[in-house]
C-alpha positions in Angstrom: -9.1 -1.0 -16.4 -10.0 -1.5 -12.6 -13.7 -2.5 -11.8 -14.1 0.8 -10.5 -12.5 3.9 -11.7 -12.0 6.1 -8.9 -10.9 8.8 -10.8 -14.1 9.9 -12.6 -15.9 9.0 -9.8 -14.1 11.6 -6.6 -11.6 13.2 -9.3 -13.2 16.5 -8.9 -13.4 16.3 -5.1 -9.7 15.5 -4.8 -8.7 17.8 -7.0 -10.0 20.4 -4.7 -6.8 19.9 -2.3 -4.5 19.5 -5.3 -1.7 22.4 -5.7 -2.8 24.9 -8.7 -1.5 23.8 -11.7 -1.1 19.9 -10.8 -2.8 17.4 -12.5 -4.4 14.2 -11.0 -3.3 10.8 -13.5 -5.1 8.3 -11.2 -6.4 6.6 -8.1 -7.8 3.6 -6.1 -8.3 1.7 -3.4 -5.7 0.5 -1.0 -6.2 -2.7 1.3 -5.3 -2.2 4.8 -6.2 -5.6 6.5 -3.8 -8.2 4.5 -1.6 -9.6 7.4 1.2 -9.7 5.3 4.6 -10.6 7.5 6.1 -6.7 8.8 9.6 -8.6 9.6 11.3 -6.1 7.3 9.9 -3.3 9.3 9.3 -4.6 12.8 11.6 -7.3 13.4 10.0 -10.2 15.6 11.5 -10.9 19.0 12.3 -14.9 17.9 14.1 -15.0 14.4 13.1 -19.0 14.5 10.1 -20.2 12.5 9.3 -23.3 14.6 8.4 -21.7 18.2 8.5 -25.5 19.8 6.1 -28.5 20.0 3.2 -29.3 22.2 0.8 -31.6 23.0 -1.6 -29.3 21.5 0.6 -29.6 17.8 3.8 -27.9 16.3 4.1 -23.9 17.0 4.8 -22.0 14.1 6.0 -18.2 14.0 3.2 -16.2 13.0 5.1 -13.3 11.8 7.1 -16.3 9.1 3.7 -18.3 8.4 2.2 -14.6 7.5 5.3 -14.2 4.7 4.8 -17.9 3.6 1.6 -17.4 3.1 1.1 -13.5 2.1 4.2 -11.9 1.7 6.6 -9.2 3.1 5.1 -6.1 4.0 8.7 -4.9 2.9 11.6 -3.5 4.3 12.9 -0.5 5.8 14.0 0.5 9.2 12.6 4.0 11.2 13.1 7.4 8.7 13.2 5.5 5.5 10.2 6.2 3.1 9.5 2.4 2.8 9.2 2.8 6.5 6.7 5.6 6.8 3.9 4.2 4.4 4.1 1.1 6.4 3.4 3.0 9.2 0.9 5.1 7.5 -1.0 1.8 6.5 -0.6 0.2 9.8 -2.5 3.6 11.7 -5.4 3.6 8.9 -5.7 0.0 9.6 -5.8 0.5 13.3 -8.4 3.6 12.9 -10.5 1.4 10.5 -9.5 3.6 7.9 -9.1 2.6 4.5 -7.3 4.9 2.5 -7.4 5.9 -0.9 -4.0 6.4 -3.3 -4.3 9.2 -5.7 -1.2 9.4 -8.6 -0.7 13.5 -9.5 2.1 14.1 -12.0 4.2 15.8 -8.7 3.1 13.6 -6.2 2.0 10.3 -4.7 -0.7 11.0 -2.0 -2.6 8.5 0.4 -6.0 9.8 1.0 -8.8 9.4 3.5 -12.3 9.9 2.0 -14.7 10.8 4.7 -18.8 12.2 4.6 -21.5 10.1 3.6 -23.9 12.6 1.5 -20.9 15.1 0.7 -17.8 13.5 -0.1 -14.6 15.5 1.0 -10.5 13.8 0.8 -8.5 14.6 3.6 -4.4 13.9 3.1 -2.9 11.6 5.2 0.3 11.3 3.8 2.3 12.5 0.7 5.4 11.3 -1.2 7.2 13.4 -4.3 7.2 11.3 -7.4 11.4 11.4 -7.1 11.5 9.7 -4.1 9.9 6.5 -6.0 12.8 4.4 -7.8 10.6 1.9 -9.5 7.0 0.2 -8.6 6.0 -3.6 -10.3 3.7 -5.9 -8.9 4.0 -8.8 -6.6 1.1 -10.9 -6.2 0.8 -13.9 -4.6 -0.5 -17.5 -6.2 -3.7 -17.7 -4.4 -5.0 -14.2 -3.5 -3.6 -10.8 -3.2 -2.8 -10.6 -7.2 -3.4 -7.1 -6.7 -0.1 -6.4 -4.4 2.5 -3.6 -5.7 6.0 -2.8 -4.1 7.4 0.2 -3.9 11.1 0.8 -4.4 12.3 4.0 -2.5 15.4 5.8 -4.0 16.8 5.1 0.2 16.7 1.4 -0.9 13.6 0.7 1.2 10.4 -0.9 0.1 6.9 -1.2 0.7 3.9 -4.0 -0.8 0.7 -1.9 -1.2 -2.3 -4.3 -1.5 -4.5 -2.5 -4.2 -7.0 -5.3 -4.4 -7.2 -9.1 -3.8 -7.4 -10.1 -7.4 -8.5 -7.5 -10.0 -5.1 -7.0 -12.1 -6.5 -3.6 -13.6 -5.3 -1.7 -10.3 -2.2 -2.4 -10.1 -1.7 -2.2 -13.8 -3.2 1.3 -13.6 -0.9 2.3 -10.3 2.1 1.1 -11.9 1.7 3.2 -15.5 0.6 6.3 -13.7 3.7 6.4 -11.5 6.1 5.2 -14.7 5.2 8.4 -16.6 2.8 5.8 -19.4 -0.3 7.6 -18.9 
């Protein structure tokens, strides 16, 4: 179980832009700011990972230390679903938004909660449950235990950081979306 369960906290406010008839299975949090390496999506100008040497040390590739040290971000060129949550995250990150996931037994929504006194979801993005071929998780060593990837059913993928290193999220994303709820 995650440290906070979303669900029984906002479950009532997001099922008030829920179709009639679907059901909410879960939600969370989703991590925005993890510079993980988004080679897969946005290929970087130089494919080398030494950049050259100075007096000032060795110059490394960013984009290649970033997957060294916190993954892909995954794969997926322009119109592939992989693609468009990548892009997704990388607005909400750029809008200081951090955006909720919700699971619903149609549908995989990314979320925006906003108010302070009255809390209200607005949809930023949704996905049908058929366009998701399979979801595990793929933390890293030292932090980011918390990262999922998303297989899409186009053959692209995208690493959704759920949290840094409680393993109940991603354990809770990745039975809602396998049907074990």
């Amino acid at each position: 179980m995650p440290l906070f369960n979303l669900l029984k906290v906002y479950g009532a406010d997001v099922a008030k832009i829920l179709d009639p008839g679907e059901r909410l299975l879960a939600m969370g949090y989703i991590h925005t700011h993890m510079p993980n390496d988004s080679s897969g999506m946005d290929p970087p100008e130089s494919r080398r990972f030494i950049e050259g040497v100075s007096w000032m040390g060795i110059h490394v590739n960013k984009v290649y230390f970033f997957r060294w040290l916190f993954g892909s971000a995954g794969n997926g060129p322009p119109g592939t679903w992989g693609h468009r949550v990548w892009q997704m995250i990388r607005n909400a990150d750029s809008e200081n938004i951090n955006p909720d996931w919700a699971v619903t037994d149609k549908r995989l929504l990314f979320l925006n909660r906003e108010g302070d006194d009255e809390v209200r979801f607005r949809l930023l993005d949704e996905l049908p449950r058929s366009t998701i071929r399979s979801v595990r998780r793929r933390g890293k060593l030292f932090i980011q235990w918390g990262r999922c990837e998303l297989t899409f059913v186009d053959g692209s993928t995208v690493m959704l950081t759920l949290t840094a290193f409680d393993l109940g999220a991603p354990r809770l994303f990745m039975r809602a979306l396998s049907d074990q709820h």
